[in-house]
N, CA, C and O atoms as a GROMACS GRO file, in nm:
protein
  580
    1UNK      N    1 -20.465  10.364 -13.125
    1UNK     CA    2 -20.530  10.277 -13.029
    1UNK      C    3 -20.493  10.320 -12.888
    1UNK      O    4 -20.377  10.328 -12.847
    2UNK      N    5 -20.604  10.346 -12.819
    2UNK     CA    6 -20.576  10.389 -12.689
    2UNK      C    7 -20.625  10.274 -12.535
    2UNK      O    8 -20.689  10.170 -12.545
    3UNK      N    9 -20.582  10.322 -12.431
    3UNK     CA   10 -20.659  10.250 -12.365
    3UNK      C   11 -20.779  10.290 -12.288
    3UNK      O   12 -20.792  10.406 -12.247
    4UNK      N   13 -20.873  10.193 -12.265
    4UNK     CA   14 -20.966  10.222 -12.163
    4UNK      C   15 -20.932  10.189 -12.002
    4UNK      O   16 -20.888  10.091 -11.943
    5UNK      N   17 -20.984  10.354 -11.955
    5UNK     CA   18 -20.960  10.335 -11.824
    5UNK      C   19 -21.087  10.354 -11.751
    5UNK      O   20 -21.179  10.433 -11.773
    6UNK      N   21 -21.069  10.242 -11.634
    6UNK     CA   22 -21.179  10.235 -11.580
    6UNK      C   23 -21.112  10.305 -11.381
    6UNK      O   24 -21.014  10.281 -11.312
    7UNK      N   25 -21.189  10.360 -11.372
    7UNK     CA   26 -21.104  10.416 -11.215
    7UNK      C   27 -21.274  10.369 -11.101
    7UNK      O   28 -21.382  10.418 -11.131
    8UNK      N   29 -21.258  10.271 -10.981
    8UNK     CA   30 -21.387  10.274 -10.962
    8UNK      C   31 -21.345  10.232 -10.816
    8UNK      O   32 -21.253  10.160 -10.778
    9UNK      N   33 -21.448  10.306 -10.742
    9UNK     CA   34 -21.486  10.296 -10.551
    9UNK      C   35 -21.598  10.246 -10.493
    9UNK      O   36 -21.712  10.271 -10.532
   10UNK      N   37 -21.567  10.172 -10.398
   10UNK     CA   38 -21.699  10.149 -10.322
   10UNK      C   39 -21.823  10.200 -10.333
   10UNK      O   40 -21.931  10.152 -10.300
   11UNK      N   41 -21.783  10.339 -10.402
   11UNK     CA   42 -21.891  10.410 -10.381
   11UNK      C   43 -21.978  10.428 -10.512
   11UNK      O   44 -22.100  10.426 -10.524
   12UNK      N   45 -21.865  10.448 -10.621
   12UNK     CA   46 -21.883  10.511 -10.763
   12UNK      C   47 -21.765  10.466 -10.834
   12UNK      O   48 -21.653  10.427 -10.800
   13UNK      N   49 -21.849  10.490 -10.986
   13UNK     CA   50 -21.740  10.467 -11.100
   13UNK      C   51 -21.694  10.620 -11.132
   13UNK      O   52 -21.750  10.700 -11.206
   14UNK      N   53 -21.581  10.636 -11.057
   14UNK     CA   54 -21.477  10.775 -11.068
   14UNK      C   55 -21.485  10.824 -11.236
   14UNK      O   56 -21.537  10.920 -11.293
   15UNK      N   57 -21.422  10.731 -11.271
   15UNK     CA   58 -21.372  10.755 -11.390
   15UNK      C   59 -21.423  10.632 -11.503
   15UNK      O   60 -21.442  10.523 -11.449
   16UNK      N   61 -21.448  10.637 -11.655
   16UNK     CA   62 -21.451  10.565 -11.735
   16UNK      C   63 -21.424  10.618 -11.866
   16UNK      O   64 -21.489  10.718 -11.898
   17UNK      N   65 -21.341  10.572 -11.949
   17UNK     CA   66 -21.299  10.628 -12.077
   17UNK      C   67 -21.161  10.596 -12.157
   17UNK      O   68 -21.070  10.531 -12.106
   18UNK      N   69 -21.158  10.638 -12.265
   18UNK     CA   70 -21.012  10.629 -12.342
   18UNK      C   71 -20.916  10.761 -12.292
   18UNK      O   72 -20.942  10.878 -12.268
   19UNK      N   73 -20.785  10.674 -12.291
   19UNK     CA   74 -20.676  10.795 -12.241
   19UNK      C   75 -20.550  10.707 -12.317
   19UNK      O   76 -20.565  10.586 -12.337
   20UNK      N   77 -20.409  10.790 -12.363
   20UNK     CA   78 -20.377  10.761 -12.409
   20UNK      C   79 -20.230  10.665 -12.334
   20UNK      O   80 -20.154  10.580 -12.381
   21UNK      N   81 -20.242  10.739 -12.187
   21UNK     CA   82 -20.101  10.665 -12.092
   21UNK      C   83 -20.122  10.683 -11.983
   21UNK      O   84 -20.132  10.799 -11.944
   22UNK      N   85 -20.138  10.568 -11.886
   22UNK     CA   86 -20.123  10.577 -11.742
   22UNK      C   87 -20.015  10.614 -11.655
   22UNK      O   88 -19.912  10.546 -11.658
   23UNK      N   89 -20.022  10.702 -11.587
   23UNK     CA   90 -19.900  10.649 -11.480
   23UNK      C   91 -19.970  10.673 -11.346
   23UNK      O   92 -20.049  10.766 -11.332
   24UNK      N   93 -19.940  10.594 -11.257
   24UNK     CA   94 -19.979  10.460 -11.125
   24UNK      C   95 -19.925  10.458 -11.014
   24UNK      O   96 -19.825  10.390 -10.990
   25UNK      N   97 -19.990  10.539 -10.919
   25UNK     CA   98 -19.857  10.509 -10.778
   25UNK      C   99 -19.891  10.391 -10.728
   25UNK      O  100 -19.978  10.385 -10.641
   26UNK      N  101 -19.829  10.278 -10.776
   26UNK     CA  102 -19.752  10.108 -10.764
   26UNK      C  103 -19.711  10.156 -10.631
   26UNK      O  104 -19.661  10.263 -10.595
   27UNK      N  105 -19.752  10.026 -10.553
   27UNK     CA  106 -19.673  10.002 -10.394
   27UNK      C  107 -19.524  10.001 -10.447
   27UNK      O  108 -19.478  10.111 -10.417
   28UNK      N  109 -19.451   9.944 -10.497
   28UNK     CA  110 -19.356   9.951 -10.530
   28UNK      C  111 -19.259  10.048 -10.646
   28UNK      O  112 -19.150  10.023 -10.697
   29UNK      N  113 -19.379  10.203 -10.663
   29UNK     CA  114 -19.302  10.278 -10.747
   29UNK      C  115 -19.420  10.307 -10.870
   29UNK      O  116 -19.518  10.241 -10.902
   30UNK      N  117 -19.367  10.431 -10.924
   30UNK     CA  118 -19.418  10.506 -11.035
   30UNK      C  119 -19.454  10.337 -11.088
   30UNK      O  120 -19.386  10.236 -11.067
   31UNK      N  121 -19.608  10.352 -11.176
   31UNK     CA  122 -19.564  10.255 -11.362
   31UNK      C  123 -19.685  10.340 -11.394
   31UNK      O  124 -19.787  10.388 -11.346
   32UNK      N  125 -19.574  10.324 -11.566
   32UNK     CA  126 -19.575  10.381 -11.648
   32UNK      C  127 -19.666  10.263 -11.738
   32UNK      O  128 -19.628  10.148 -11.762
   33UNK      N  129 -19.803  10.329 -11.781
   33UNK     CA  130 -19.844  10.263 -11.851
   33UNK      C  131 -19.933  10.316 -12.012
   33UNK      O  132 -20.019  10.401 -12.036
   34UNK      N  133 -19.870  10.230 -12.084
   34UNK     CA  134 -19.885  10.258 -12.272
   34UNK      C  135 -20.008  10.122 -12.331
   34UNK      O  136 -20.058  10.033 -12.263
   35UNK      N  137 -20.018  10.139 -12.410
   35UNK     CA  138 -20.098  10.077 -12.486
   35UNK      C  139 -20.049   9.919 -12.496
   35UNK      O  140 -19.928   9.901 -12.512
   36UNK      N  141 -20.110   9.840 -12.489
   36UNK     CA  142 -20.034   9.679 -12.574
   36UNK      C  143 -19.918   9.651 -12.406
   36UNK      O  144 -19.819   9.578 -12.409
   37UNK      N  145 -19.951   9.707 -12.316
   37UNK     CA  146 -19.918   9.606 -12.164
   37UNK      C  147 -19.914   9.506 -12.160
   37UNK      O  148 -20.001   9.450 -12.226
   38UNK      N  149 -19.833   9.432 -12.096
   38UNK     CA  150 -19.800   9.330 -12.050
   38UNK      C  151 -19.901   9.331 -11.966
   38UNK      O  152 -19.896   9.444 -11.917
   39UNK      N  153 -20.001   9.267 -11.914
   39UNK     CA  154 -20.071   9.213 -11.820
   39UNK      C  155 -20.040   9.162 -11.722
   39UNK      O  156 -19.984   9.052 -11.716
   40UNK      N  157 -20.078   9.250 -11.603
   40UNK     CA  158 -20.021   9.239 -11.480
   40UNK      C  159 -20.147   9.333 -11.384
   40UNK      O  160 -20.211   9.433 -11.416
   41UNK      N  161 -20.146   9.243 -11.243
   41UNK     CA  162 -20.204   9.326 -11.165
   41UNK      C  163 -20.126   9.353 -11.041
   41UNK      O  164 -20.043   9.267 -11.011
   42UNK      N  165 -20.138   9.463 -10.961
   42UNK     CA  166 -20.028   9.532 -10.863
   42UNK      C  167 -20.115   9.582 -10.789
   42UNK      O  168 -20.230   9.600 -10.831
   43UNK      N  169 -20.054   9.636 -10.587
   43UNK     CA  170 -20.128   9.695 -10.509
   43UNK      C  171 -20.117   9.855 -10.544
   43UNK      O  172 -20.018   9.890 -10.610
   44UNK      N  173 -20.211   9.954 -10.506
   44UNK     CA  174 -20.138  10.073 -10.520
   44UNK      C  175 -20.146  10.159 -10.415
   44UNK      O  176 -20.263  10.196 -10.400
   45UNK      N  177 -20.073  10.206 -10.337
   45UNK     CA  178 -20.037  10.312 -10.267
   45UNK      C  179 -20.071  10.467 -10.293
   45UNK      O  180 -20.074  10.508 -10.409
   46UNK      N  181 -20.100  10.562 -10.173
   46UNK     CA  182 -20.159  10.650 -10.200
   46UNK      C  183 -20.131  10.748 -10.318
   46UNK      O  184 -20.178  10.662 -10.392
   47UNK      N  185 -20.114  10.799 -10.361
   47UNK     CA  186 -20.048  10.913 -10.492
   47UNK      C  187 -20.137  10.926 -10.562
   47UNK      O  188 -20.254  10.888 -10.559
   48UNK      N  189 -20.054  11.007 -10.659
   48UNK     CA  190 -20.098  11.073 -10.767
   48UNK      C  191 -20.141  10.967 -10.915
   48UNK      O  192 -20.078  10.881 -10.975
   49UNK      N  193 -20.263  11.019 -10.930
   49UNK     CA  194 -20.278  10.916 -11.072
   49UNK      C  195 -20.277  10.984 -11.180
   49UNK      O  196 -20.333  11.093 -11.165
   50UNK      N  197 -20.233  10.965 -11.293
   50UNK     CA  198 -20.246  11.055 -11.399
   50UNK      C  199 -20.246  11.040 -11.516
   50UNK      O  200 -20.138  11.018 -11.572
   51UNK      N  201 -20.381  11.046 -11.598
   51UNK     CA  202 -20.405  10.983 -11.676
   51UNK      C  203 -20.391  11.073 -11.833
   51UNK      O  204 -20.486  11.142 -11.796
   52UNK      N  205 -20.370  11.109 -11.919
   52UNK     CA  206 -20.306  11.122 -12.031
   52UNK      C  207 -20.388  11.151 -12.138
   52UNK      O  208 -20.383  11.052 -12.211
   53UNK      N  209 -20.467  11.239 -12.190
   53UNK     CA  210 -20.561  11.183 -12.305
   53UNK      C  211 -20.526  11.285 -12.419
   53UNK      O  212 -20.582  11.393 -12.406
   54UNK      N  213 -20.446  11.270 -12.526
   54UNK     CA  214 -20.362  11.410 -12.581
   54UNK      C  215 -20.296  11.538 -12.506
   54UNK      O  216 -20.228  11.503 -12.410
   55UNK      N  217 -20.297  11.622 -12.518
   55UNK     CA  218 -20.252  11.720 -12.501
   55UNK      C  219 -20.281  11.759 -12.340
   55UNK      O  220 -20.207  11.820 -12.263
   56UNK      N  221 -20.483  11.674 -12.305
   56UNK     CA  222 -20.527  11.684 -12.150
   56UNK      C  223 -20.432  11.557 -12.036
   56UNK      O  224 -20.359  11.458 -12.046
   57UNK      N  225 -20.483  11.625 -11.953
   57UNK     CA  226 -20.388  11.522 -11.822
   57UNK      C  227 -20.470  11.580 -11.703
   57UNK      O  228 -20.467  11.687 -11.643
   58UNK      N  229 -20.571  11.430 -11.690
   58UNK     CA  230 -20.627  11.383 -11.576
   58UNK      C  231 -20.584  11.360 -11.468
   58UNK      O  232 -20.505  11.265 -11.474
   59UNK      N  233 -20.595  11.395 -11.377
   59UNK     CA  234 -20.568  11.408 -11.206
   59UNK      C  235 -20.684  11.347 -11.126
   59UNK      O  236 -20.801  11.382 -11.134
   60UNK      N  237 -20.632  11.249 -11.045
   60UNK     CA  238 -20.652  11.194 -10.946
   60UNK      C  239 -20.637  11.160 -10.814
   60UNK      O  240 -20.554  11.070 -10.820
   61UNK      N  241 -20.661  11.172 -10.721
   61UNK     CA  242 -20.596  11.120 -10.574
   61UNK      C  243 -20.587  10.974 -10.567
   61UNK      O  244 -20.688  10.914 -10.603
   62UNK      N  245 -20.511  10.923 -10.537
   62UNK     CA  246 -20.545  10.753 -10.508
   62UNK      C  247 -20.527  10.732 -10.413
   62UNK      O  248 -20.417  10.772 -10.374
   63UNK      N  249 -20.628  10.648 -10.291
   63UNK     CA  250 -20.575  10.621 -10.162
   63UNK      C  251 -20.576  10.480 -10.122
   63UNK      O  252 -20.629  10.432 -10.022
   64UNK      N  253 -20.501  10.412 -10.230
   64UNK     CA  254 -20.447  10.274 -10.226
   64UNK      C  255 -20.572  10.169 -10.278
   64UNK      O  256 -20.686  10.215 -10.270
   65UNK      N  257 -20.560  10.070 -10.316
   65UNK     CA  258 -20.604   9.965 -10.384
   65UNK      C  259 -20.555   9.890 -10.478
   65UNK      O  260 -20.474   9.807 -10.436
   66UNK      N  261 -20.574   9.888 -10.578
   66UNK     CA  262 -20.556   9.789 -10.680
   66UNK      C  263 -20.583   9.753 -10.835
   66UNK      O  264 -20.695   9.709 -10.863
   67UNK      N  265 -20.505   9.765 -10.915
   67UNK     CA  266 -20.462   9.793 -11.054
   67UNK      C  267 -20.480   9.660 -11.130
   67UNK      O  268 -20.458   9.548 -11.082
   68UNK      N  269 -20.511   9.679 -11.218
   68UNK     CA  270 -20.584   9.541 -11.348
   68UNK      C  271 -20.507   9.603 -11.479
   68UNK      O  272 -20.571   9.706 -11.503
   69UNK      N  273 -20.411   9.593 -11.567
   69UNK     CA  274 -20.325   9.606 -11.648
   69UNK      C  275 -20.402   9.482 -11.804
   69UNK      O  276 -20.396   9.361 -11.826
   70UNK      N  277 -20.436   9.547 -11.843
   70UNK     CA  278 -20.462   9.403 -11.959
   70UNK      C  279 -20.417   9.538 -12.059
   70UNK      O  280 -20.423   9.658 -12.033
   71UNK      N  281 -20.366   9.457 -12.198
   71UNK     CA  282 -20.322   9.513 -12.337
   71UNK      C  283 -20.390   9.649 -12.355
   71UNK      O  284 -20.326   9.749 -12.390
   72UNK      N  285 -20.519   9.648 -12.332
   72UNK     CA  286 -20.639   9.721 -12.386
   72UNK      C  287 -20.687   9.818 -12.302
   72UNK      O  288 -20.739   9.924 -12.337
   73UNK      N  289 -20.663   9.774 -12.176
   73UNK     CA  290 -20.720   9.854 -12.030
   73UNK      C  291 -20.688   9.833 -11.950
   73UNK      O  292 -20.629   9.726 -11.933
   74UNK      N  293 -20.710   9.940 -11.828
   74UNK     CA  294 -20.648   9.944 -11.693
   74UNK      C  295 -20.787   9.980 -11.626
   74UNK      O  296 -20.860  10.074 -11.657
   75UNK      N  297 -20.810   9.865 -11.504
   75UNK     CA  298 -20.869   9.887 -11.417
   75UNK      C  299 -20.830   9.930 -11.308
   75UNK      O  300 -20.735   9.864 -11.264
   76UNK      N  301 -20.864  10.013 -11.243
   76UNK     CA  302 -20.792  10.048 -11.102
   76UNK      C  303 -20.947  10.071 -11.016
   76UNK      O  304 -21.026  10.164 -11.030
   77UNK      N  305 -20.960   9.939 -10.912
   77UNK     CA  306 -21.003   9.887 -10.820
   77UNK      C  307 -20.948   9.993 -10.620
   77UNK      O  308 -20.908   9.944 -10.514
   78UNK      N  309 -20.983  10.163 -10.668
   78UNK     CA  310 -20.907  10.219 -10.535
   78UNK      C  311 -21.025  10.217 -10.401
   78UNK      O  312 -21.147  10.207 -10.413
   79UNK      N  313 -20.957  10.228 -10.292
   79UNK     CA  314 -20.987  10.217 -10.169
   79UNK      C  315 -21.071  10.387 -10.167
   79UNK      O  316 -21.175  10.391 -10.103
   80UNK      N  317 -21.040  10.470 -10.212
   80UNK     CA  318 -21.091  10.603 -10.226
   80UNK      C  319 -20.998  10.655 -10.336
   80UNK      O  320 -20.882  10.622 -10.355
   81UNK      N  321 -21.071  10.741 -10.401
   81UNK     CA  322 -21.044  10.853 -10.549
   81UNK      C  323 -21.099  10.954 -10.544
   81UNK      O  324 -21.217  10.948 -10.511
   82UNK      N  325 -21.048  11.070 -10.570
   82UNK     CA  326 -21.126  11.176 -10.607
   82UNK      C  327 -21.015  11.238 -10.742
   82UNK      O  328 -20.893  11.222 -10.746
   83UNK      N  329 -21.085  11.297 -10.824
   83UNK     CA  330 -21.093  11.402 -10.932
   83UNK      C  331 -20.999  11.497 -10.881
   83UNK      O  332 -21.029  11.509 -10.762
   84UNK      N  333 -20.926  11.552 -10.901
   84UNK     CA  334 -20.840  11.705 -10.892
   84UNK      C  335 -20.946  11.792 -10.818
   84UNK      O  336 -20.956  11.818 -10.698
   85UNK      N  337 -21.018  11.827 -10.922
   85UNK     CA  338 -21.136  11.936 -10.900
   85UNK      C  339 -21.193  11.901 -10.806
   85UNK      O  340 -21.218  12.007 -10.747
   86UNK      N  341 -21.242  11.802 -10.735
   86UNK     CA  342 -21.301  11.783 -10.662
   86UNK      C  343 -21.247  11.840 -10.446
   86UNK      O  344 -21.310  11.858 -10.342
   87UNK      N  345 -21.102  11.844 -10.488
   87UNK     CA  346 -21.051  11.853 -10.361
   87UNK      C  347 -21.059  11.999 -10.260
   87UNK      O  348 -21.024  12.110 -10.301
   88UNK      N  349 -21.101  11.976 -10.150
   88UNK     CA  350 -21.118  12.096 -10.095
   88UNK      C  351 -21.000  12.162 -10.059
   88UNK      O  352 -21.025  12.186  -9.941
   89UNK      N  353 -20.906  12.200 -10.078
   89UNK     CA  354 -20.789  12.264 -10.008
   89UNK      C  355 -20.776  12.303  -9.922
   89UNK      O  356 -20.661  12.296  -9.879
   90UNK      N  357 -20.860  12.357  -9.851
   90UNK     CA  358 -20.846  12.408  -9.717
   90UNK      C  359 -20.883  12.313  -9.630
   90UNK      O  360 -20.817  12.316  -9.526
   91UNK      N  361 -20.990  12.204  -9.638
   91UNK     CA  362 -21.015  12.092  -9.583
   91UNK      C  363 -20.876  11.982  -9.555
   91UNK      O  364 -20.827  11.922  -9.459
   92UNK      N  365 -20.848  11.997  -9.711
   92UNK     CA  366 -20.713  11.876  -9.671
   92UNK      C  367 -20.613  11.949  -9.606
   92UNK      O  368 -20.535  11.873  -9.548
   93UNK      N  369 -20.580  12.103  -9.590
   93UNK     CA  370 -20.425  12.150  -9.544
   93UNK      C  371 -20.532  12.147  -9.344
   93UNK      O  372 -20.462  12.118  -9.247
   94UNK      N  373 -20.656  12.171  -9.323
   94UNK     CA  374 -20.683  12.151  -9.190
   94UNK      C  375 -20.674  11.969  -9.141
   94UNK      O  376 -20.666  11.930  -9.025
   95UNK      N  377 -20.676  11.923  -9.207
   95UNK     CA  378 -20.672  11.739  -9.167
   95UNK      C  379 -20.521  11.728  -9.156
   95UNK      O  380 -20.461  11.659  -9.074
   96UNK      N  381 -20.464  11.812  -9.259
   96UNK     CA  382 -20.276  11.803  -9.229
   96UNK      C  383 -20.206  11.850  -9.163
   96UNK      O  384 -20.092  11.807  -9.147
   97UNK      N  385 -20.272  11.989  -9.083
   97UNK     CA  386 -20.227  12.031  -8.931
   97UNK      C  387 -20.279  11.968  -8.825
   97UNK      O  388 -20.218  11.966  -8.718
   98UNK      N  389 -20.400  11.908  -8.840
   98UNK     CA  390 -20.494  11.840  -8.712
   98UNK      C  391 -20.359  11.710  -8.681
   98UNK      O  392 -20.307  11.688  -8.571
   99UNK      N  393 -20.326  11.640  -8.808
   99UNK     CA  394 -20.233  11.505  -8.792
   99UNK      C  395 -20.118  11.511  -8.734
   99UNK      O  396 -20.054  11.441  -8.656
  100UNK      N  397 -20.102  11.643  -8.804
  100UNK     CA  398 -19.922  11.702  -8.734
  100UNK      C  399 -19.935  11.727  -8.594
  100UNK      O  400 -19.846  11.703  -8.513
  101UNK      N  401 -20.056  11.781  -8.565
  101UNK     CA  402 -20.060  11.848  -8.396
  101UNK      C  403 -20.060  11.729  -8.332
  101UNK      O  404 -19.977  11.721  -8.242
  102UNK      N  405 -20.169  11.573  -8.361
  102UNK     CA  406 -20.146  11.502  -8.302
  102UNK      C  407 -20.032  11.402  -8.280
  102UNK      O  408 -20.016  11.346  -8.171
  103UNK      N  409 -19.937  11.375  -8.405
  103UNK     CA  410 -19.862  11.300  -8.384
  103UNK      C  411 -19.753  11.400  -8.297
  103UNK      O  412 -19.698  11.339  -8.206
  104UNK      N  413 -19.712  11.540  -8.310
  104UNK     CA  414 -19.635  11.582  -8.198
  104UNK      C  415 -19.656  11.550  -8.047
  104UNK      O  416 -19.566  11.582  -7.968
  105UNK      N  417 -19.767  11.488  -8.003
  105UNK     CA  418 -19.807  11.459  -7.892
  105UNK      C  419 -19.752  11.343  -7.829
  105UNK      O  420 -19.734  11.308  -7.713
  106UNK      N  421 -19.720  11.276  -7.989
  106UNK     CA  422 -19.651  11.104  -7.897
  106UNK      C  423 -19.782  10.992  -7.894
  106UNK      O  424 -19.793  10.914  -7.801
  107UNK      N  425 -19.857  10.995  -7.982
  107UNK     CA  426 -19.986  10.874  -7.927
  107UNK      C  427 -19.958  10.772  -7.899
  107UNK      O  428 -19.844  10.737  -7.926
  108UNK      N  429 -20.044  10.684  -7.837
  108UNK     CA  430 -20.041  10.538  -7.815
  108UNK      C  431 -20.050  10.486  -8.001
  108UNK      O  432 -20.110  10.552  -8.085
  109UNK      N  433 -19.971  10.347  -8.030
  109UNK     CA  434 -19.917  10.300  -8.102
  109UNK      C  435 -20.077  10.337  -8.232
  109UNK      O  436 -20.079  10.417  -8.326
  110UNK      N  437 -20.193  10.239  -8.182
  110UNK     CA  438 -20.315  10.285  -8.298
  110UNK      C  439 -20.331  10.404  -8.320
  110UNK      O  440 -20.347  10.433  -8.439
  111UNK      N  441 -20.332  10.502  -8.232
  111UNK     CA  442 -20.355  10.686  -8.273
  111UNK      C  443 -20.265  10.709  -8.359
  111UNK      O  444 -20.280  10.744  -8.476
  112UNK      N  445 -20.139  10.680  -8.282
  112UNK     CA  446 -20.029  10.706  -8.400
  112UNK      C  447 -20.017  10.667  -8.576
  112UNK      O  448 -19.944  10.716  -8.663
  113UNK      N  449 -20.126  10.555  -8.584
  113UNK     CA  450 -20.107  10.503  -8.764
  113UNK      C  451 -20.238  10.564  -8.774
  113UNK      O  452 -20.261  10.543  -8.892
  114UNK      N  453 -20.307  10.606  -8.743
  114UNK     CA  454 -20.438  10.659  -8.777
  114UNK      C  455 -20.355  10.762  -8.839
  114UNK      O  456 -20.321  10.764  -8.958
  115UNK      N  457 -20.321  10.854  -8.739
  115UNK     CA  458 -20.269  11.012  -8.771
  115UNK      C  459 -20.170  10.977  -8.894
  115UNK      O  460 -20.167  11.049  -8.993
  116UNK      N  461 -20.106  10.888  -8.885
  116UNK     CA  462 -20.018  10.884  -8.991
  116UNK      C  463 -20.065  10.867  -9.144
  116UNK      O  464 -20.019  10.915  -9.247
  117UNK      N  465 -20.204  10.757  -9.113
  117UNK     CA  466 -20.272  10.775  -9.263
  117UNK      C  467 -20.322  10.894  -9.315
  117UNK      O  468 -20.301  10.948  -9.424
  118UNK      N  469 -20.412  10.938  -9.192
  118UNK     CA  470 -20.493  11.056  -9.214
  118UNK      C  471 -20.369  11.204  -9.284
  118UNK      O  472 -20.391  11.297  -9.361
  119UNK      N  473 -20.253  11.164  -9.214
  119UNK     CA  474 -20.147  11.259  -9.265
  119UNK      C  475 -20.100  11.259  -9.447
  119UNK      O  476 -20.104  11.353  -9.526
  120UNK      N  477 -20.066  11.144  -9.464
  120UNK     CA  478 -20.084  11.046  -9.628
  120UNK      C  479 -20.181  11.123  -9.693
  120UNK      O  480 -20.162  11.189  -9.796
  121UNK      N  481 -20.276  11.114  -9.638
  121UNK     CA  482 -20.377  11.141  -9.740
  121UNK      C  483 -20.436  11.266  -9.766
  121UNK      O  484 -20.508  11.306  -9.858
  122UNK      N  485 -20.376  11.334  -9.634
  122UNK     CA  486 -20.396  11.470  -9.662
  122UNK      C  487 -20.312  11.518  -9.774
  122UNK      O  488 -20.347  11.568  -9.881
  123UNK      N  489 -20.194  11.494  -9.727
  123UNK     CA  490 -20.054  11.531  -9.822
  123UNK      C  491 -20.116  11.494  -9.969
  123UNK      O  492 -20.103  11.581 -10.056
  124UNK      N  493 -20.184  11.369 -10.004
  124UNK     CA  494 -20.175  11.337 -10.131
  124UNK      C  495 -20.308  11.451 -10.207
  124UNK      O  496 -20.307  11.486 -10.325
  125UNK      N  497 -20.417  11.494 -10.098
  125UNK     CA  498 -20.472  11.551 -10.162
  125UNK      C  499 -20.441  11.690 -10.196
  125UNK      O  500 -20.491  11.749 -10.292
  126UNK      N  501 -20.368  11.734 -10.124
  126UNK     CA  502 -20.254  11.929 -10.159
  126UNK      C  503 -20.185  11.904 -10.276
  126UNK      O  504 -20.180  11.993 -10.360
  127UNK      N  505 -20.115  11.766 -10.302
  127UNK     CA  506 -20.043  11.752 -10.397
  127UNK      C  507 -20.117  11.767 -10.549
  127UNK      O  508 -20.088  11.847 -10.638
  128UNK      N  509 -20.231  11.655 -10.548
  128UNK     CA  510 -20.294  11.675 -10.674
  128UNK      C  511 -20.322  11.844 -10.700
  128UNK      O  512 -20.297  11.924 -10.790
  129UNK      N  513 -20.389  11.847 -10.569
  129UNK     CA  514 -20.478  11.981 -10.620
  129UNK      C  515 -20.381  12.134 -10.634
  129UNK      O  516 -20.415  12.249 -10.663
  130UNK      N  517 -20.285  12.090 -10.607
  130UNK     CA  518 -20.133  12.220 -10.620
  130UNK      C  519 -20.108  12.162 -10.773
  130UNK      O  520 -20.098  12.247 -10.861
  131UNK      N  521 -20.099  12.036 -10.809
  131UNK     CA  522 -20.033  12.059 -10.944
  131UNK      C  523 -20.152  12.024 -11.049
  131UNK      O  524 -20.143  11.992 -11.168
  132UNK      N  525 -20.267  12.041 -10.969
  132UNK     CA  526 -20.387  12.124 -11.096
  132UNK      C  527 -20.389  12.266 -11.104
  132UNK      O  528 -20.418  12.325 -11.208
  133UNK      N  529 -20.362  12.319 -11.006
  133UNK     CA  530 -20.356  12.447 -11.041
  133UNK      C  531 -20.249  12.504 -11.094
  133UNK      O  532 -20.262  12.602 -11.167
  134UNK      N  533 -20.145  12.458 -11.070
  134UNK     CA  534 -20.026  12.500 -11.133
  134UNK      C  535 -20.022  12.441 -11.288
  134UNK      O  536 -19.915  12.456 -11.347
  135UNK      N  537 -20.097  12.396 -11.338
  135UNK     CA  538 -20.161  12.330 -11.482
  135UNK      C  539 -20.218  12.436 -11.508
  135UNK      O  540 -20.179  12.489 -11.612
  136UNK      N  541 -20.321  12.503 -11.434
  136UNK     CA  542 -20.414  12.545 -11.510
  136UNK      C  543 -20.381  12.726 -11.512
  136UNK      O  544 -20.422  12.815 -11.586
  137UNK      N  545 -20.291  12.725 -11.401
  137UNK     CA  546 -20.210  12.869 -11.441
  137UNK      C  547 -20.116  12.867 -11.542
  137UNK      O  548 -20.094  12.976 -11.594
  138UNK      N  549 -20.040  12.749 -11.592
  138UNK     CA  550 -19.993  12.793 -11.674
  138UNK      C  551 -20.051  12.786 -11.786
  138UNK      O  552 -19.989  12.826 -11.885
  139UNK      N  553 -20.137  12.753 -11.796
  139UNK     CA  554 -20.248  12.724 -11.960
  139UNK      C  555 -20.304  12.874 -11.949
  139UNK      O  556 -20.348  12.905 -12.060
  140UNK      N  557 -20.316  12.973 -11.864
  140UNK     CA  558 -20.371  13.070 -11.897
  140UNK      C  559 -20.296  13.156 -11.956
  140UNK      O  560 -20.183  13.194 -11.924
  141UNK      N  561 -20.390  13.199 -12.079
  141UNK     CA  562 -20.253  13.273 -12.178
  141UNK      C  563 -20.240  13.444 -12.113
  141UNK      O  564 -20.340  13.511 -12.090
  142UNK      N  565 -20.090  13.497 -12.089
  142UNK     CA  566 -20.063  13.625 -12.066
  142UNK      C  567 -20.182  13.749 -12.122
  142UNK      O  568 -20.254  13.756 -12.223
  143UNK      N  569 -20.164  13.833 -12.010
  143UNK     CA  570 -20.296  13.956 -12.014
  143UNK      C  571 -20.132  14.012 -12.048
  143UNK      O  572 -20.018  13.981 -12.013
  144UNK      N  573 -20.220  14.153 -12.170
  144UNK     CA  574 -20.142  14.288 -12.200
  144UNK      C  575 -20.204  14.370 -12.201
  144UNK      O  576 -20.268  14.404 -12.301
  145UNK      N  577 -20.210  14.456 -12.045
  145UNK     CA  578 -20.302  14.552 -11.988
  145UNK      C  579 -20.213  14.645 -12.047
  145UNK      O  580 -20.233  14.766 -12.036
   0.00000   0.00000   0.00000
């Protein structure tokens, strides 16, 4: 028995399906989530989502929202999501020097949390998309040229 996960945005339903274990960047920390949960709902903070389905492991960006925990399923209600695959890399490492250049400047107090999100979220999207690839290099089996 697995659970259904539902991952969904303003925009779109990200994700829908059986997986076998969540884990959740919780405002307050990693959770770890299995089958037959305690029911609980929590805010979530930007990170990594990662969802479990045998042997595969789903990647996500999360850029905060909100988690639905029932026995059976997990809803996660995010502010923005994207897919692993989906992330541009060079897009997010240019939004993560643009943030850095500006907060070295010193902004007035609003510039400053802008840059600071926009910094968050850059970071969170290098992260997924570095440890999809580092997944998917190591799944490639050795060449004997």
């Amino acid at each position: 028995m697995g659970l259904q996960l539902s991952i969904v945005t303003p925009e779109r339903e990200l994700f829908a399906g059986e997986v076998d274990s969540v884990l959740a960047p919780g405002k307050d920390g990693q959770m770890g989530i299995l089958p037959r949960h305690v029911p609980l709902v929590a805010v979530l903070r930007e990170g990594t989502l990662v969802a479990r389905r045998g042997e595969e492991e789903l990647l996500f960006a999360i850029h905060g929202g909100y988690i639905q925990v029932l026995p059976d399923r997990v809803i996660v209600l995010a502010d923005v999501a994207e897919w692993a695959e989906e992330i541009d890399v060079e897009r997010a490492e240019a939004a993560r020097r643009r943030a850095e250049e500006l907060l070295k400047k010193k902004p007035p107090p609003e510039v400053r949390a802008e840059a600071v999100a926009a910094l968050r979220r850059s970071l969170v999207r290098l992260r997924v998309a570095r440890r999809r690839r580092y997944r998917i290099e190591a799944e490639e089996p050795e060449r004997s040229d």
